[in-house]
N, CA, C and O atoms as a GROMACS GRO file, in nm:
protein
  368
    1UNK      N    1  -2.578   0.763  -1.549
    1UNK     CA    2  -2.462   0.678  -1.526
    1UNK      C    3  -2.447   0.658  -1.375
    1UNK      O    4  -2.449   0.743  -1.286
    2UNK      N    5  -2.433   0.541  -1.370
    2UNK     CA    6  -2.441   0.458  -1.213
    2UNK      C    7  -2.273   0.572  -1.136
    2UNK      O    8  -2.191   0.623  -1.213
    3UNK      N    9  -2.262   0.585  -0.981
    3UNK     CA   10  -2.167   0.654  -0.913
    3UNK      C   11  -2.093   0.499  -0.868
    3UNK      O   12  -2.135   0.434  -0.772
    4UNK      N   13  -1.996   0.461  -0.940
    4UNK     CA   14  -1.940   0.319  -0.880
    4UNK      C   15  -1.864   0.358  -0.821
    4UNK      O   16  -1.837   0.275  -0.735
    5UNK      N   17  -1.790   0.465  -0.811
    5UNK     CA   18  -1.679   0.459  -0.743
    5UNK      C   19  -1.783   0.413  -0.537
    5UNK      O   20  -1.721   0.373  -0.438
    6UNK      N   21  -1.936   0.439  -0.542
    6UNK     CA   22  -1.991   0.427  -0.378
    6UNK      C   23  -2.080   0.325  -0.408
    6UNK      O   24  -2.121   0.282  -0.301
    7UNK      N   25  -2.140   0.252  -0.521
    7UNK     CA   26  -2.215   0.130  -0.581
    7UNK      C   27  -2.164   0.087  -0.654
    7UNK      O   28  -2.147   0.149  -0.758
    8UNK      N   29  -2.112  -0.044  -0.638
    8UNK     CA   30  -2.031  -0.170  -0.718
    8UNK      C   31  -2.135  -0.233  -0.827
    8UNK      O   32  -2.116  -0.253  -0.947
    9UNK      N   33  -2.244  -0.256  -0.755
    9UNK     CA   34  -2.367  -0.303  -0.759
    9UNK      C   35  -2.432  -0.231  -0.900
    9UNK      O   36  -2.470  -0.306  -0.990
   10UNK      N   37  -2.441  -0.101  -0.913
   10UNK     CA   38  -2.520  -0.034  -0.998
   10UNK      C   39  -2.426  -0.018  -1.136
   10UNK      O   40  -2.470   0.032  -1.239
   11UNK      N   41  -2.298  -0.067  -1.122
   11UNK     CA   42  -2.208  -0.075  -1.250
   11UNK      C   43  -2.263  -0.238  -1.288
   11UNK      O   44  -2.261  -0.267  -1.407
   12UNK      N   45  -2.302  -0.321  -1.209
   12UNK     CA   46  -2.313  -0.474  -1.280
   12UNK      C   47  -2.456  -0.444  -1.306
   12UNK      O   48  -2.511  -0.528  -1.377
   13UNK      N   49  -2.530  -0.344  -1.265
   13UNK     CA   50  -2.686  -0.341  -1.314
   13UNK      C   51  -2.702  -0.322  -1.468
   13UNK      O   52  -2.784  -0.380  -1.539
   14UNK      N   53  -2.593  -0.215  -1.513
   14UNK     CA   54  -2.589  -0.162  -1.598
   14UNK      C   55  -2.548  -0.231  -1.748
   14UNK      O   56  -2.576  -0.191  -1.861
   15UNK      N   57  -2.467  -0.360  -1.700
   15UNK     CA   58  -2.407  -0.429  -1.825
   15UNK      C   59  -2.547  -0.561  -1.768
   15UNK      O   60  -2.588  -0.636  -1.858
   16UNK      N   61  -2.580  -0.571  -1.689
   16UNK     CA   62  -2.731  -0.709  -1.690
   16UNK      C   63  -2.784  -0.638  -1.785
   16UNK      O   64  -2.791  -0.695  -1.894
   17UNK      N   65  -2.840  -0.491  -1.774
   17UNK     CA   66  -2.968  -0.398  -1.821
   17UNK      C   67  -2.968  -0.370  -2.002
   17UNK      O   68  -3.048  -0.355  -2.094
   18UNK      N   69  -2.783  -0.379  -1.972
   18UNK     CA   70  -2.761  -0.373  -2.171
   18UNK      C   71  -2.768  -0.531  -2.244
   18UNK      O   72  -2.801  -0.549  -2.361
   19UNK      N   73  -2.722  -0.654  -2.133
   19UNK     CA   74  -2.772  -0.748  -2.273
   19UNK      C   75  -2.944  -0.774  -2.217
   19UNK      O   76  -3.024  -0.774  -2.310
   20UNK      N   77  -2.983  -0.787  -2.130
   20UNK     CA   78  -3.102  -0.785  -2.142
   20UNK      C   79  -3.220  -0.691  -2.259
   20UNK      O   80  -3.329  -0.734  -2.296
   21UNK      N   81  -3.160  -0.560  -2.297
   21UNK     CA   82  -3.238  -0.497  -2.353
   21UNK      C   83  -3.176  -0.545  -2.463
   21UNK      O   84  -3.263  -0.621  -2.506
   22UNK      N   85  -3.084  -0.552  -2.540
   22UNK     CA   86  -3.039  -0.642  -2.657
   22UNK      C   87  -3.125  -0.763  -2.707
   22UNK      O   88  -3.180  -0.754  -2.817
   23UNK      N   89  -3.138  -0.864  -2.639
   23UNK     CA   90  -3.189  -0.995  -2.595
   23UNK      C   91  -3.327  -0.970  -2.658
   23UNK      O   92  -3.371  -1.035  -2.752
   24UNK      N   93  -3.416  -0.829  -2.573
   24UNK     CA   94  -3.546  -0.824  -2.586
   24UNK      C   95  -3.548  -0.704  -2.707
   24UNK      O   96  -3.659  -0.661  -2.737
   25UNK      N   97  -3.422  -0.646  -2.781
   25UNK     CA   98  -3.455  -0.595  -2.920
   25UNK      C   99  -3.476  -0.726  -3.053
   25UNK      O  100  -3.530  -0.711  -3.163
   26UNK      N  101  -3.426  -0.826  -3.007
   26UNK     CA  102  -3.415  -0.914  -3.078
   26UNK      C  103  -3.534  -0.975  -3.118
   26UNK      O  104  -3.570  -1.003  -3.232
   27UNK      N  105  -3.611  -1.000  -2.976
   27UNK     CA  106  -3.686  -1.061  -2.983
   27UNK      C  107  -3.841  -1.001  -3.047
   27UNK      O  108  -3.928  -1.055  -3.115
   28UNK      N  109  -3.828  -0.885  -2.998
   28UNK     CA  110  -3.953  -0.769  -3.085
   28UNK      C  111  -3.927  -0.755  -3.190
   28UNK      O  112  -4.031  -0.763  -3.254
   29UNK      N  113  -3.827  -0.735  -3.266
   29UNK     CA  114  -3.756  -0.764  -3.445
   29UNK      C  115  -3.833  -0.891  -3.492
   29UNK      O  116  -3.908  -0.874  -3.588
   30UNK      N  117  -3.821  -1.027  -3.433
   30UNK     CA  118  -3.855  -1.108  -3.428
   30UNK      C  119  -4.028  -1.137  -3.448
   30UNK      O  120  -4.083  -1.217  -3.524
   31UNK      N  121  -4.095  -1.033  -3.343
   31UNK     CA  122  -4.249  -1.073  -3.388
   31UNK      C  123  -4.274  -0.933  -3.448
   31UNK      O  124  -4.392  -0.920  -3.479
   32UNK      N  125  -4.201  -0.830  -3.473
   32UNK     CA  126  -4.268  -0.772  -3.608
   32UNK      C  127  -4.242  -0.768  -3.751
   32UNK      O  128  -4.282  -0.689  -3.835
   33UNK      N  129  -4.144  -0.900  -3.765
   33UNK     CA  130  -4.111  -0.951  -3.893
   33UNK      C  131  -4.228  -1.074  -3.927
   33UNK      O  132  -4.261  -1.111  -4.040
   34UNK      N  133  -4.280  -1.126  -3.794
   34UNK     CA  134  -4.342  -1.264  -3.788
   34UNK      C  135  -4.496  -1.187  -3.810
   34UNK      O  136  -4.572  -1.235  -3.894
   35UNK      N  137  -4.528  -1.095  -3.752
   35UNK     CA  138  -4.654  -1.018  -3.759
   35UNK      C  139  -4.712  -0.949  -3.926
   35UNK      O  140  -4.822  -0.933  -3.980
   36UNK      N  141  -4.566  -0.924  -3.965
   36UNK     CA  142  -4.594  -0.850  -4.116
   36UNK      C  143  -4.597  -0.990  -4.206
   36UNK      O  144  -4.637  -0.971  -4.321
   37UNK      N  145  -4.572  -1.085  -4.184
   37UNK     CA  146  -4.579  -1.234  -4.286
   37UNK      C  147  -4.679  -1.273  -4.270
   37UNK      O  148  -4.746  -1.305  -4.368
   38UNK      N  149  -4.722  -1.285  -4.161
   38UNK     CA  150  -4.893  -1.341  -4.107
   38UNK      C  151  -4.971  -1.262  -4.203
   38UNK      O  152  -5.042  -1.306  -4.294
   39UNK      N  153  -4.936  -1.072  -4.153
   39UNK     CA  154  -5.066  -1.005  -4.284
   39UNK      C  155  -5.044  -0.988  -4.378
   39UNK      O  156  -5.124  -0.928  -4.449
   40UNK      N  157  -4.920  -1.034  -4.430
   40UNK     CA  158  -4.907  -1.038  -4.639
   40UNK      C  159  -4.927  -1.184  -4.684
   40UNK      O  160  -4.900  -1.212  -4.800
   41UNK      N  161  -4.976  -1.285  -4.592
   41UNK     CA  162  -5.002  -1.416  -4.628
   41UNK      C  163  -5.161  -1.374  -4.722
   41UNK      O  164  -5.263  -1.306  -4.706
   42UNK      N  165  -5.090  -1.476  -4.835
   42UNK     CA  166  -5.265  -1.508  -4.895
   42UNK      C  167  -5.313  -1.626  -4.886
   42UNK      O  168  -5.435  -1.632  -4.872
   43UNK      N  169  -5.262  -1.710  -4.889
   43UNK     CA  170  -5.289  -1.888  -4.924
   43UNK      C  171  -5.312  -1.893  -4.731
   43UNK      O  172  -5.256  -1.852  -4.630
   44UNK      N  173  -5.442  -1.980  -4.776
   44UNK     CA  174  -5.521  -2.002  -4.609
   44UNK      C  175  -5.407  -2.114  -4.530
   44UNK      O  176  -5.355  -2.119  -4.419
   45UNK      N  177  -5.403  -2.175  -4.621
   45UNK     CA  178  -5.300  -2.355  -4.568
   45UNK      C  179  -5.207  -2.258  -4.457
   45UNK      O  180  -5.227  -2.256  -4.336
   46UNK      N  181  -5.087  -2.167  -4.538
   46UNK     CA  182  -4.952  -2.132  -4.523
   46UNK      C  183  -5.022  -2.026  -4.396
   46UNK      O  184  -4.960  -2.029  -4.289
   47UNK      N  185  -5.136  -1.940  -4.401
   47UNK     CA  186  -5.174  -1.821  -4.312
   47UNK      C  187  -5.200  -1.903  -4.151
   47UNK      O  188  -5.174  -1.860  -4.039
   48UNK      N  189  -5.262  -2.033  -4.191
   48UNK     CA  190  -5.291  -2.131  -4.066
   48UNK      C  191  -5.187  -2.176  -3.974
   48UNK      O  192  -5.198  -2.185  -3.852
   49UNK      N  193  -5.084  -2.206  -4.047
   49UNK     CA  194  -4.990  -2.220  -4.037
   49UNK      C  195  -4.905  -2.146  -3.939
   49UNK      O  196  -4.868  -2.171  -3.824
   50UNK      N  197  -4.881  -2.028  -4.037
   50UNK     CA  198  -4.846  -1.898  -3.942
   50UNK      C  199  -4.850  -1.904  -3.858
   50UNK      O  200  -4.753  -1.930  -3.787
   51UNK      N  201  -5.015  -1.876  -3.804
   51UNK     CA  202  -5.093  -1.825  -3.685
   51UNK      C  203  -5.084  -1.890  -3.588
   51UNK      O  204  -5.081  -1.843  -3.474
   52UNK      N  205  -5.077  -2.015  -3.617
   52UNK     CA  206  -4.989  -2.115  -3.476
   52UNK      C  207  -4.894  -2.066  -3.438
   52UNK      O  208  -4.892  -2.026  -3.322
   53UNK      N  209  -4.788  -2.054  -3.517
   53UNK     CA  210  -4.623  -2.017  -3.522
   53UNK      C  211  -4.640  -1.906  -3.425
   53UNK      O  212  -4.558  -1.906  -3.334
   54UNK      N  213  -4.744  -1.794  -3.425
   54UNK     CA  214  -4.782  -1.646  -3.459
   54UNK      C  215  -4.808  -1.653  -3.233
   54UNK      O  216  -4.773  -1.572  -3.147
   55UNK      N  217  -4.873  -1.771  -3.221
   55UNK     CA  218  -4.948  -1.733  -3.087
   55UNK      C  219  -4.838  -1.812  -3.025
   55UNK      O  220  -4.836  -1.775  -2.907
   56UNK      N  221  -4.748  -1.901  -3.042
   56UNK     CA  222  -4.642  -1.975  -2.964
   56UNK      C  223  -4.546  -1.833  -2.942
   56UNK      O  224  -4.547  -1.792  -2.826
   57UNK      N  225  -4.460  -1.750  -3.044
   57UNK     CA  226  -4.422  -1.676  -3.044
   57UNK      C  227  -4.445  -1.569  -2.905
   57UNK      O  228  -4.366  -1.546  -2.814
   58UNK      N  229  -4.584  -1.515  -2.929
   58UNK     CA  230  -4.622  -1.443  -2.851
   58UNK      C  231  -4.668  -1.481  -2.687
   58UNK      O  232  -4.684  -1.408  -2.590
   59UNK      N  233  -4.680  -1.604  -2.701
   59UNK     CA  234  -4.722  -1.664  -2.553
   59UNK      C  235  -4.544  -1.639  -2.495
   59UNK      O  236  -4.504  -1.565  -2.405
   60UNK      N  237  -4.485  -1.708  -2.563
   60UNK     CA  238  -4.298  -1.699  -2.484
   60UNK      C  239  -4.304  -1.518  -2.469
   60UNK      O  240  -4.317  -1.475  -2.354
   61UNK      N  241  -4.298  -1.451  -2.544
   61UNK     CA  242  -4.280  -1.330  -2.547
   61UNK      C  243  -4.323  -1.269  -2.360
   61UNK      O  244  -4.257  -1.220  -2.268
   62UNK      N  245  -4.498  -1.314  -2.384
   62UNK     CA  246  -4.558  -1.249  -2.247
   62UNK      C  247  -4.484  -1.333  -2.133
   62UNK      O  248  -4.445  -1.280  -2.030
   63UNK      N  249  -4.470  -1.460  -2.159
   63UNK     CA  250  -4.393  -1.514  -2.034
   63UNK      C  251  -4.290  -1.515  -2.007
   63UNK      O  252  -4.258  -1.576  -1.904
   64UNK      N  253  -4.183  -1.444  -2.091
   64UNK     CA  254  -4.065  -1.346  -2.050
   64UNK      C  255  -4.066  -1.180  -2.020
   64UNK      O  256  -3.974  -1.099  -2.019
   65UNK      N  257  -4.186  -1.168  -1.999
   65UNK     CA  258  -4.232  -1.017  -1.960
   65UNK      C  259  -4.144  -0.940  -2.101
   65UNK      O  260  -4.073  -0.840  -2.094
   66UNK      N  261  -4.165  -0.993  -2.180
   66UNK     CA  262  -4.086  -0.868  -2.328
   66UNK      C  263  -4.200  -0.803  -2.369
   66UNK      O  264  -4.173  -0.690  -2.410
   67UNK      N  265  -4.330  -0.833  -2.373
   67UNK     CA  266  -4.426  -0.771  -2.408
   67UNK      C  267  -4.531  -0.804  -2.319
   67UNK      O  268  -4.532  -0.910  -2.257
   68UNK      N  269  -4.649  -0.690  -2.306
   68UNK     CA  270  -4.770  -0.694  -2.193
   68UNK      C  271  -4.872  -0.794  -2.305
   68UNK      O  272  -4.894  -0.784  -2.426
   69UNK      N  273  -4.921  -0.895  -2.194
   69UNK     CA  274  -5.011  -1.037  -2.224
   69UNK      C  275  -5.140  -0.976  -2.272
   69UNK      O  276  -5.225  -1.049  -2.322
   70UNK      N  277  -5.166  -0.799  -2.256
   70UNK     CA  278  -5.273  -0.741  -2.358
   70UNK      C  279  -5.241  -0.788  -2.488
   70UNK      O  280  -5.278  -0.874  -2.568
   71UNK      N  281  -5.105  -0.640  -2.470
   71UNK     CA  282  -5.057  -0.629  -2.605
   71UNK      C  283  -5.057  -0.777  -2.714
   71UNK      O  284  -5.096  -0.795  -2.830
   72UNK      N  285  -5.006  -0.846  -2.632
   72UNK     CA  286  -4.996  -1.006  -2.749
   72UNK      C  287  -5.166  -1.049  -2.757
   72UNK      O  288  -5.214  -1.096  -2.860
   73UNK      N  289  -5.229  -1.031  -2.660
   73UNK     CA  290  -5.366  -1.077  -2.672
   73UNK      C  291  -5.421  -0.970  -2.804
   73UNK      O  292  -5.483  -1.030  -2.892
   74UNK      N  293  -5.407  -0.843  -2.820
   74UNK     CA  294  -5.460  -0.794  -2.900
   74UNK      C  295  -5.383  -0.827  -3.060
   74UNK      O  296  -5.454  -0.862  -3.155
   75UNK      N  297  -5.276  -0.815  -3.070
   75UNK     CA  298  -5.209  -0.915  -3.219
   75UNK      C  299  -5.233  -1.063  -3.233
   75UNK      O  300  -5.206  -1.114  -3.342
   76UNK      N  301  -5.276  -1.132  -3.143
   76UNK     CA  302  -5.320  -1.234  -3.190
   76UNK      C  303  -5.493  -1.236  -3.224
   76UNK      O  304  -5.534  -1.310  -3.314
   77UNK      N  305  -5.595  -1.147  -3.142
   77UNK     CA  306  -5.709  -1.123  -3.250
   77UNK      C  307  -5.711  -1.084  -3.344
   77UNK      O  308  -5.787  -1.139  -3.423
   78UNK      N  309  -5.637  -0.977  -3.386
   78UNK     CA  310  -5.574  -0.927  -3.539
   78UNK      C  311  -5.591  -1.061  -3.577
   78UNK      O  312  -5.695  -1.125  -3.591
   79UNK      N  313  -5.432  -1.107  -3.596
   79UNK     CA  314  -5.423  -1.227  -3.676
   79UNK      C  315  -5.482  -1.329  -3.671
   79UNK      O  316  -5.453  -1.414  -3.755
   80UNK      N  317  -5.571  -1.354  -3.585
   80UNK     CA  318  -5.692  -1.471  -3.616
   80UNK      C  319  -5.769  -1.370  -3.705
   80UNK      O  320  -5.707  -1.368  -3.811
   81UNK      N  321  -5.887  -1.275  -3.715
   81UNK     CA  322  -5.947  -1.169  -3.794
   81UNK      C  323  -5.890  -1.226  -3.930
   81UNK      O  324  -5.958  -1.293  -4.009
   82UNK      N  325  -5.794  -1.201  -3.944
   82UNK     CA  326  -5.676  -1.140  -4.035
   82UNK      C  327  -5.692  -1.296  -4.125
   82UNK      O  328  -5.724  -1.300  -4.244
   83UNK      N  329  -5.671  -1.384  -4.063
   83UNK     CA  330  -5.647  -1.568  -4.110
   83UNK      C  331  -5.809  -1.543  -4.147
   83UNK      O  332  -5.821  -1.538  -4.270
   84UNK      N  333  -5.916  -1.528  -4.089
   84UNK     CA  334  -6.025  -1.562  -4.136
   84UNK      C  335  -6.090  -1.496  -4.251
   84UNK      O  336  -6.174  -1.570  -4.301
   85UNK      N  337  -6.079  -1.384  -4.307
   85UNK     CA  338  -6.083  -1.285  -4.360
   85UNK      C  339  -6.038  -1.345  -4.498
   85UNK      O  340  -6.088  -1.316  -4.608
   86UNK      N  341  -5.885  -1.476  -4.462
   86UNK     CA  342  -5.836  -1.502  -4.626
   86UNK      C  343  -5.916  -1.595  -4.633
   86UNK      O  344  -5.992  -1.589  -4.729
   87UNK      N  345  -5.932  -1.719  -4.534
   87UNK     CA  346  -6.013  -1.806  -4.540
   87UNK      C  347  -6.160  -1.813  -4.634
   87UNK      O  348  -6.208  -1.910  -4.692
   88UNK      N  349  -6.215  -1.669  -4.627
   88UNK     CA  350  -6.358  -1.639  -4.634
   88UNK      C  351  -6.286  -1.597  -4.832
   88UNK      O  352  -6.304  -1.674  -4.926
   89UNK      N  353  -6.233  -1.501  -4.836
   89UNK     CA  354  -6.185  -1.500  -4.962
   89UNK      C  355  -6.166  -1.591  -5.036
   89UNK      O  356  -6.236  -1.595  -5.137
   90UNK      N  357  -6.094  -1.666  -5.019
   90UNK     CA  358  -6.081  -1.795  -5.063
   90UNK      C  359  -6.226  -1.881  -5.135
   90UNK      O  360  -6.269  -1.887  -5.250
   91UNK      N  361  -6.258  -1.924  -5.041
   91UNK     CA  362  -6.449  -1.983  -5.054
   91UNK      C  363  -6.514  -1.930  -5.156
   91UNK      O  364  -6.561  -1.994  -5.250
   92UNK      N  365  -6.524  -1.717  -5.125
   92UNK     CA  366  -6.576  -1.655  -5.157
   92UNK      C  367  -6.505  -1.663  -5.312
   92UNK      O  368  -6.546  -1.590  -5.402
   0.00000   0.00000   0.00000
């Protein structure tokens, strides 16, 4: 807990720091609800679909620093893998 009564400053850090981390619980709720639909998709059309949805998602994500541009780089090879895998089923 910030000493305000000698930093004014570190009491307004503290309410930026709580909706910001709010903001960015939201938004990770957000792609691991979007991440678990991508891998219970069966139908290729609707999985294609997704996976667009899937890398727009995650591109905003890294360019609001909410998640490291690995981390999204590595869930979006998943879910391409993941899309091709039904694709091939499908055929197969």
């Amino acid at each position: 807990m910030p000493n305000t009564q000698v930093n004014r400053s570190a009491e307004k850090r503290v309410r930026q720091d709580r909706r910001k981390r709010e903001k960015n619980r939201v938004v990770r709720g957000y792609i691991r609800d979007m991440l678990r639909n991508v891998r219970s998709e069966t139908d290729p059309d609707n999985c294609e679909g997704l996976l667009k949805h899937s890398y727009s998602v995650l591109d905003k994500a890294v360019k609001k620093n909410i998640i490291h541009r690995k981390t999204a780089a590595r869930y979006k090879s998943r879910l391409a893998l993941h899309t091709q895998r039904v694709k091939e089923n499908r055929a197969g």
